[in-house]
C-alpha positions as CSV (number, residue, x, y, z in Angstrom):
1,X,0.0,0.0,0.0
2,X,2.7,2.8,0.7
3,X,4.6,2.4,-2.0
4,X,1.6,2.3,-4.3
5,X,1.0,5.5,-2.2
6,X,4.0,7.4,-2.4
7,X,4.5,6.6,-6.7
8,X,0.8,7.9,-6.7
9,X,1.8,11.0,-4.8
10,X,5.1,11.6,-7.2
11,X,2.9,11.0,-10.2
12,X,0.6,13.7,-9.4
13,X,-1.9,10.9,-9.5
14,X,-4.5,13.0,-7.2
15,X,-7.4,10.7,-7.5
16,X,-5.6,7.8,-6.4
17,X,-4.0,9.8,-3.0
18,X,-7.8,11.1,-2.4
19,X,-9.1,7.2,-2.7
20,X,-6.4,6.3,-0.5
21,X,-6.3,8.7,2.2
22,X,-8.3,9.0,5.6
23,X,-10.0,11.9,6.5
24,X,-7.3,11.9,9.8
25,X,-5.0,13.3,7.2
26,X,-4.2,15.2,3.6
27,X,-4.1,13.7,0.5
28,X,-1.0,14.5,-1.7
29,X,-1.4,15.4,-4.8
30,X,1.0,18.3,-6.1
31,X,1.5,20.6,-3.1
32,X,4.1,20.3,-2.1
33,X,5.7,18.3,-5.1
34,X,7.3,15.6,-4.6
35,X,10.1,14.8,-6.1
36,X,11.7,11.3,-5.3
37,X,11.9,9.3,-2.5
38,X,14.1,6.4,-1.2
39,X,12.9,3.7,1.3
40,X,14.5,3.9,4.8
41,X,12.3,1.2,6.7
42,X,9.2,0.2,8.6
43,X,8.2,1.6,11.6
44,X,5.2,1.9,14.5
45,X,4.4,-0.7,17.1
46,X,3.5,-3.5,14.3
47,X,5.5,-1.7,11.1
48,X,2.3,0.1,10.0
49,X,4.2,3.4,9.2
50,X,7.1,3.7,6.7
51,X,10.1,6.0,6.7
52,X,11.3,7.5,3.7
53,X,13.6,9.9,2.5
54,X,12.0,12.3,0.5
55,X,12.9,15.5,-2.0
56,X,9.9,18.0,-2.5
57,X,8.7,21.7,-3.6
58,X,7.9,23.9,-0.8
59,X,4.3,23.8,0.2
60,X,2.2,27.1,-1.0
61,X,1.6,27.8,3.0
62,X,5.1,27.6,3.5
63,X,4.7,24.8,6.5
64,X,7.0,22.3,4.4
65,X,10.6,23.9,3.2
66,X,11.6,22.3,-0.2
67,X,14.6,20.1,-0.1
68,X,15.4,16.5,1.3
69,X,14.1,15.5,4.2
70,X,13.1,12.5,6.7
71,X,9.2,11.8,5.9
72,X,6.9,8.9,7.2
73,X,3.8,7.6,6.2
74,X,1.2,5.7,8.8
75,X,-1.6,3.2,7.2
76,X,-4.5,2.3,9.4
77,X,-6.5,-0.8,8.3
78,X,-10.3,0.4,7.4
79,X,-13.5,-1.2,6.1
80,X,-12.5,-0.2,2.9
81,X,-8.7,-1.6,3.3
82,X,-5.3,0.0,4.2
83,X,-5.3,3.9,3.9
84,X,-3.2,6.6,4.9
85,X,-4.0,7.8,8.2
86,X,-0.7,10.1,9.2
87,X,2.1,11.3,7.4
88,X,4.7,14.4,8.0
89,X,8.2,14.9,8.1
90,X,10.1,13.4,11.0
């Protein structure tokens, strides 16, 4: 599920983020951009989050600087399957 996610999220593929996101959180889609990401690991109590390293834009609002930085996602288990229930950098 994340890394359907996160290639969603650098594809701009806003539909897919929307589909796949809780209402706990945002959904990516192009602001802030991202750029690449790389894998670090899993983490959380039972490896429901994943830490990446990430490159993006600079959000409009200014809250996320552009650049590389640590970035994790966190997946809760719904009705409707695994979505995206946190995410942020670290």
């Amino acid at each position: 599920m994340a890394q359907t996610y996160i290639e969603a999220a650098k594809q701009q593929d806003c539909g897919l983020t929307r589909a796949l996101t809780t209402s706990n959180t945002w959904s990516w889609c192009n602001d802030p951009r991202l750029l690449s990401y790389r894998l670090e690991g899993r983490t959380g109590a039972e490896g429901e989050c994943m830490a990446y390293e990430v490159t993006l834009t600079a959000s409009s609002d200014g809250t996320i600087p552009d650049g590389t930085q640590p970035w994790t996602l966190c997946f809760r288990q719904t009705k409707a399957g695994w979505r995206l229930w946190d995410q942020g950098p670290v």
